[in-house]
N, CA, C and O atoms as CSV, one atom per row, in Angstrom:
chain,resi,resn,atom,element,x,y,z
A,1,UNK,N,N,-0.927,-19.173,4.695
A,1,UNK,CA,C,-1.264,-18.101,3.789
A,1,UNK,C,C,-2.582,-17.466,4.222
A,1,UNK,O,O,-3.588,-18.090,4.560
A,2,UNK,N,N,-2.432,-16.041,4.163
A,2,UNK,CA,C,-3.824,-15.552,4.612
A,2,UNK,C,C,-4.648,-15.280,3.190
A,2,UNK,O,O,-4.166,-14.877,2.131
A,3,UNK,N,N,-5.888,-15.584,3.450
A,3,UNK,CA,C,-6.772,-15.510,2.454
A,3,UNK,C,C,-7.145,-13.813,2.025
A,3,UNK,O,O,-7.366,-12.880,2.797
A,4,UNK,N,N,-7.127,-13.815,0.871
A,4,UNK,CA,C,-7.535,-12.566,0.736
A,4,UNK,C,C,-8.659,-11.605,0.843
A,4,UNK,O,O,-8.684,-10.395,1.066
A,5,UNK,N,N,-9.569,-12.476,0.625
A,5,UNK,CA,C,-11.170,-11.780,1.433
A,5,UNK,C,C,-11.556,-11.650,3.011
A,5,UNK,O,O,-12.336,-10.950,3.656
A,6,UNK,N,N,-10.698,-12.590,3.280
A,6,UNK,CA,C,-10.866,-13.160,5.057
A,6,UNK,C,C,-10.930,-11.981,6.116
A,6,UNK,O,O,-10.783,-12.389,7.268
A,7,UNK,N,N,-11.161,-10.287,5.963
A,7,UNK,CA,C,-11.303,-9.479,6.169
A,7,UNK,C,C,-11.754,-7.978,5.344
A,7,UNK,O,O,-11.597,-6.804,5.681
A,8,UNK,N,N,-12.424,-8.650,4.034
A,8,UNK,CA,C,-12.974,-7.809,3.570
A,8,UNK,C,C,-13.987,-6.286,3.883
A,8,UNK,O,O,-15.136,-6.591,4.200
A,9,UNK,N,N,-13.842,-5.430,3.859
A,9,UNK,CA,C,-14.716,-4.426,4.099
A,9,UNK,C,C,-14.117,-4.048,5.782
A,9,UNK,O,O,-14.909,-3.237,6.261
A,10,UNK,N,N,-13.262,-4.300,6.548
A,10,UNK,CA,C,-12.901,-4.059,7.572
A,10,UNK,C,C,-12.393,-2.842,7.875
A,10,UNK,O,O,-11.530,-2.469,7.081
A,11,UNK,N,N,-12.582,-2.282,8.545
A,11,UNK,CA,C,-11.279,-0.694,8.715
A,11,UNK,C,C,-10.221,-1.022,10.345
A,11,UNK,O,O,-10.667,-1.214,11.476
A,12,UNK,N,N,-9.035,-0.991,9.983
A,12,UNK,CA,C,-8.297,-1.435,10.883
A,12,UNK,C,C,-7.201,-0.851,11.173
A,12,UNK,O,O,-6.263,-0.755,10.381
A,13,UNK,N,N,-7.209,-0.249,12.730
A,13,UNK,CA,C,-6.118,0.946,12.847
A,13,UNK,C,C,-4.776,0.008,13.546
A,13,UNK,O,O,-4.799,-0.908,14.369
A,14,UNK,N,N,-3.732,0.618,12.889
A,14,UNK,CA,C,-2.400,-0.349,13.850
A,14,UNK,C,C,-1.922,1.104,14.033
A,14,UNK,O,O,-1.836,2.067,13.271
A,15,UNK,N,N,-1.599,0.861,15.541
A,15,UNK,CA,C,-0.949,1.734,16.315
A,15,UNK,C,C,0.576,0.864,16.782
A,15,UNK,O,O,0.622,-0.206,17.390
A,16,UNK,N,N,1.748,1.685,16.294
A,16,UNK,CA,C,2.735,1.026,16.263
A,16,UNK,C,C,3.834,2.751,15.923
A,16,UNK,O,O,3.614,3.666,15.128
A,17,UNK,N,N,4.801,2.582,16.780
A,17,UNK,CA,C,6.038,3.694,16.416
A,17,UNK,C,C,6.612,3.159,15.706
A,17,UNK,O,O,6.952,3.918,14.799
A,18,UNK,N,N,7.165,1.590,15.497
A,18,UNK,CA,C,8.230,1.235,14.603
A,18,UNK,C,C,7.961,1.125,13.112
A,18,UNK,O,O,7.409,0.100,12.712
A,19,UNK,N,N,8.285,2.052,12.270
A,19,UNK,CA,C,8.542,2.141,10.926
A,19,UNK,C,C,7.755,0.836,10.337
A,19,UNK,O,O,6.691,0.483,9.830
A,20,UNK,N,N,8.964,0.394,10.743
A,20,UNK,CA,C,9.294,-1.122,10.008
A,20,UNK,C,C,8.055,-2.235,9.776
A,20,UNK,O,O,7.740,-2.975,8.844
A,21,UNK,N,N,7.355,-1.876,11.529
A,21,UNK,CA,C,6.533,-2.664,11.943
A,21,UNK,C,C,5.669,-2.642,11.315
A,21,UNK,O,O,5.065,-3.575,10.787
A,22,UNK,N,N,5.356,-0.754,11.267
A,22,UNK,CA,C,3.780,-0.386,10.783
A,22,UNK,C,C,3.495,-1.005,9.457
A,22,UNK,O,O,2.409,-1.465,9.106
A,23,UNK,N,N,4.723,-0.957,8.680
A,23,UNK,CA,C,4.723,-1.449,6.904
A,23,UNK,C,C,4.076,-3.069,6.846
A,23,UNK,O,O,3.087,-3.455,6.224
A,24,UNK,N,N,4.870,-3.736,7.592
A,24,UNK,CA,C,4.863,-5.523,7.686
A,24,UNK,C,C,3.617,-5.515,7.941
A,24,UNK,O,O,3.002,-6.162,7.093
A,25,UNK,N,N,2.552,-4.789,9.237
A,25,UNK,CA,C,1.539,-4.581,9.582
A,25,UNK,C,C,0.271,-4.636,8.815
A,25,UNK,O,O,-0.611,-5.491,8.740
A,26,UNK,N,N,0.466,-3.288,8.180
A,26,UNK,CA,C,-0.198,-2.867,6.729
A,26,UNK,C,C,-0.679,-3.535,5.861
A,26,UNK,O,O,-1.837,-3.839,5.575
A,27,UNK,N,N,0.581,-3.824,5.316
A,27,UNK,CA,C,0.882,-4.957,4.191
A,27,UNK,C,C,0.160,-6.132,4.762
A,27,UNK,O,O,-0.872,-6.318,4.118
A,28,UNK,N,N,0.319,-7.027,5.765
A,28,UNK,CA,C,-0.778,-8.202,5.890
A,28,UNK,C,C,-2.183,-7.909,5.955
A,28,UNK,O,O,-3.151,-8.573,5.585
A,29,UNK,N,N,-2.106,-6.852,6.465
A,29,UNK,CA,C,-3.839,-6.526,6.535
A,29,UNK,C,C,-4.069,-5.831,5.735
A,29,UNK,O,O,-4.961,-5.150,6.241
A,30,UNK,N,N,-3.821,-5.275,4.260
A,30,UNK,CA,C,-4.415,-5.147,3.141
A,30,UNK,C,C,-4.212,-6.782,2.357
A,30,UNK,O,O,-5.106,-7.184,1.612
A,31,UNK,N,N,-3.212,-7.465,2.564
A,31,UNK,CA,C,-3.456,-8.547,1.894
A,31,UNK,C,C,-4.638,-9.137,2.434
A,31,UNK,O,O,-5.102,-9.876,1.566
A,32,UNK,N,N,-5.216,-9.151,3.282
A,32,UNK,CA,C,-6.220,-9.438,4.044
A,32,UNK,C,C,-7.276,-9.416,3.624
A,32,UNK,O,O,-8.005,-10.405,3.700
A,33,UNK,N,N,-7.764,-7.954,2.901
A,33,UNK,CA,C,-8.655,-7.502,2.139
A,33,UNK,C,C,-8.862,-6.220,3.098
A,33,UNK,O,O,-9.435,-5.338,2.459
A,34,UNK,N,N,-8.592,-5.845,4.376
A,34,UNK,CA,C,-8.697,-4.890,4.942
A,34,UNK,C,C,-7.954,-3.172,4.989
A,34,UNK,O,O,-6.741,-3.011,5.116
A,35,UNK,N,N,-8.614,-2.401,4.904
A,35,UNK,CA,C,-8.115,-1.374,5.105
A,35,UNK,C,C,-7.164,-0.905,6.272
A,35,UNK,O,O,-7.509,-1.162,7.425
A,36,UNK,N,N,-6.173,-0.338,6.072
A,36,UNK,CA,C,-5.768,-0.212,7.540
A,36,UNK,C,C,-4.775,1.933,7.721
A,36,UNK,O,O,-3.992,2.737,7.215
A,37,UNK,N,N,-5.395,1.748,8.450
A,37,UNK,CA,C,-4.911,2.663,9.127
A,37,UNK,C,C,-3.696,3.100,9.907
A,37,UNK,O,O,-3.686,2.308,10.849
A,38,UNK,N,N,-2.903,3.723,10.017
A,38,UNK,CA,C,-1.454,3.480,10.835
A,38,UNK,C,C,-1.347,4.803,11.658
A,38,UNK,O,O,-1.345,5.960,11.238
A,39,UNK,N,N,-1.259,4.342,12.923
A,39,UNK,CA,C,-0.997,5.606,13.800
A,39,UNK,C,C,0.463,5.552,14.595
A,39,UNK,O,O,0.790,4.389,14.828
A,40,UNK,N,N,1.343,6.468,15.028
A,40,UNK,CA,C,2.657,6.437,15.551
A,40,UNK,C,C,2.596,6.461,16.824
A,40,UNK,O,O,3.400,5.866,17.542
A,41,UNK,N,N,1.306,7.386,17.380
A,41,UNK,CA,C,1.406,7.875,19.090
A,41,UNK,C,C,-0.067,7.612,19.248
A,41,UNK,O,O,-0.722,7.208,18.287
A,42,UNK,N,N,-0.473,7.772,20.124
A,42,UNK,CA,C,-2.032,7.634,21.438
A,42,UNK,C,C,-2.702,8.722,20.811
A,42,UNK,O,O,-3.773,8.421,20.283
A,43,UNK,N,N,-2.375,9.801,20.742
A,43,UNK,CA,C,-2.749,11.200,20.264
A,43,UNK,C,C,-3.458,10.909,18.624
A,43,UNK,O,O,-4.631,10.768,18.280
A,44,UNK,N,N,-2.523,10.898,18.053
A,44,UNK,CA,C,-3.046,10.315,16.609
A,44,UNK,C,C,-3.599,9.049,16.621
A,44,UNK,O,O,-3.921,8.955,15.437
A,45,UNK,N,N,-3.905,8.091,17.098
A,45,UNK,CA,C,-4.603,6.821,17.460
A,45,UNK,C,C,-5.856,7.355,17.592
A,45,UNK,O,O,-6.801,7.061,16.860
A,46,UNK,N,N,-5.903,8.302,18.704
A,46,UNK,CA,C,-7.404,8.655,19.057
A,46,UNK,C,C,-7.655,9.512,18.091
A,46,UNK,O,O,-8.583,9.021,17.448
A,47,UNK,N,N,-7.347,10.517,17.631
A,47,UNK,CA,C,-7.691,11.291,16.334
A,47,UNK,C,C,-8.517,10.430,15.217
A,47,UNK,O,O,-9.666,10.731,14.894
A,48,UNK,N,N,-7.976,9.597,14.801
A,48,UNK,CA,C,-7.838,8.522,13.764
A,48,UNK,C,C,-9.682,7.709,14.052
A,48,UNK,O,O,-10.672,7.703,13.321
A,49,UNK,N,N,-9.492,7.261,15.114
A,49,UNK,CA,C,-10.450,6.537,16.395
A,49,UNK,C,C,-11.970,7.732,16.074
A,49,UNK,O,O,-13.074,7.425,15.625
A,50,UNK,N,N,-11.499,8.992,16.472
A,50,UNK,CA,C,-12.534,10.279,16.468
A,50,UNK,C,C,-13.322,10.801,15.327
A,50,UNK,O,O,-14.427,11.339,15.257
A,51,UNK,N,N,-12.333,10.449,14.371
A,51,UNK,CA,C,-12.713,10.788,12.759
A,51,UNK,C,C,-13.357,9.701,11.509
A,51,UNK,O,O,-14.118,9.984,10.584
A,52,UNK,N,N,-12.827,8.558,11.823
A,52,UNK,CA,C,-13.070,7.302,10.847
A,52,UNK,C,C,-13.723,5.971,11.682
A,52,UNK,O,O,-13.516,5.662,12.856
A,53,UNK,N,N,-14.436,5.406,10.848
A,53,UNK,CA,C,-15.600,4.184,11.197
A,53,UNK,C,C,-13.935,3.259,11.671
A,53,UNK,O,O,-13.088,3.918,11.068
A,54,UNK,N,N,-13.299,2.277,12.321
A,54,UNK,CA,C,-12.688,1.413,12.803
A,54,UNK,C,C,-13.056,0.045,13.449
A,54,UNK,O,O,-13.498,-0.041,14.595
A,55,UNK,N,N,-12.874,-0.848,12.757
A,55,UNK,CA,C,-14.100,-2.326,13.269
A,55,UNK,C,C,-12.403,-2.721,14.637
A,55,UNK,O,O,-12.588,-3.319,15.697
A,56,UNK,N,N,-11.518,-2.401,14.358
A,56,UNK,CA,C,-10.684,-3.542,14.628
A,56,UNK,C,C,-8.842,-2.719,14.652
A,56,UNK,O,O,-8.103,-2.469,13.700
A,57,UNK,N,N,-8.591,-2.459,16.428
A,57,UNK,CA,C,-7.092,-2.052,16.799
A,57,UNK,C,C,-6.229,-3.287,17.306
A,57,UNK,O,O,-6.335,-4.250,18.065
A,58,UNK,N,N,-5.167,-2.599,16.307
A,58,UNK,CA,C,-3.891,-3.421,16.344
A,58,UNK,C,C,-3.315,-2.461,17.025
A,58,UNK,O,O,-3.273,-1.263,16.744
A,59,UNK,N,N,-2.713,-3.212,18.253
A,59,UNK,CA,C,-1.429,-2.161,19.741
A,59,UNK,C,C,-0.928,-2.648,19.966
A,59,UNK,O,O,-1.286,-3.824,20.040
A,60,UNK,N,N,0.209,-2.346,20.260
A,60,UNK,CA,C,1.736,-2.278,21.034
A,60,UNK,C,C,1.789,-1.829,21.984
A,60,UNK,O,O,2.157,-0.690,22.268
A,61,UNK,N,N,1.415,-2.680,22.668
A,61,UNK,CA,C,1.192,-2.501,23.997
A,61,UNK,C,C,2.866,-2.121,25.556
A,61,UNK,O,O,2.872,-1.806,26.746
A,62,UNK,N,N,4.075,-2.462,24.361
A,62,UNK,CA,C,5.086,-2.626,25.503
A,62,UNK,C,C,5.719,-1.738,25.193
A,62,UNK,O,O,6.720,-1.437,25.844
């Protein structure tokens, strides 16, 4: 079980195309206590990256 403070105050971008993924993603890392961010492409990743404070990227790398 992840603790719920165990990333408090964090801002955290997941870069991910799959729907599905980004949600499951999300969802653990607000249970987390963290904010998170969700980007689909590189383009909006870096946008995201350009505009908002981000401690911490989640990628899909394949």
């Amino acid at each position: 079980m992840i603790s719920p403070t165990c990333l408090h105050g964090w801002s955290i971008l997941i870069v991910e195309d799959t729907r599905d993924i980004q949600t499951l993603r999300s969802r653990i890392v607000r249970q987390a206590g963290a904010t998170a961010a969700v980007a689909d492409t590189r383009e909006a990743a870096l946008q995201i990256v350009a505009t908002q404070r981000i401690d911490c990227i989640l990628l899909d790398i394949l």
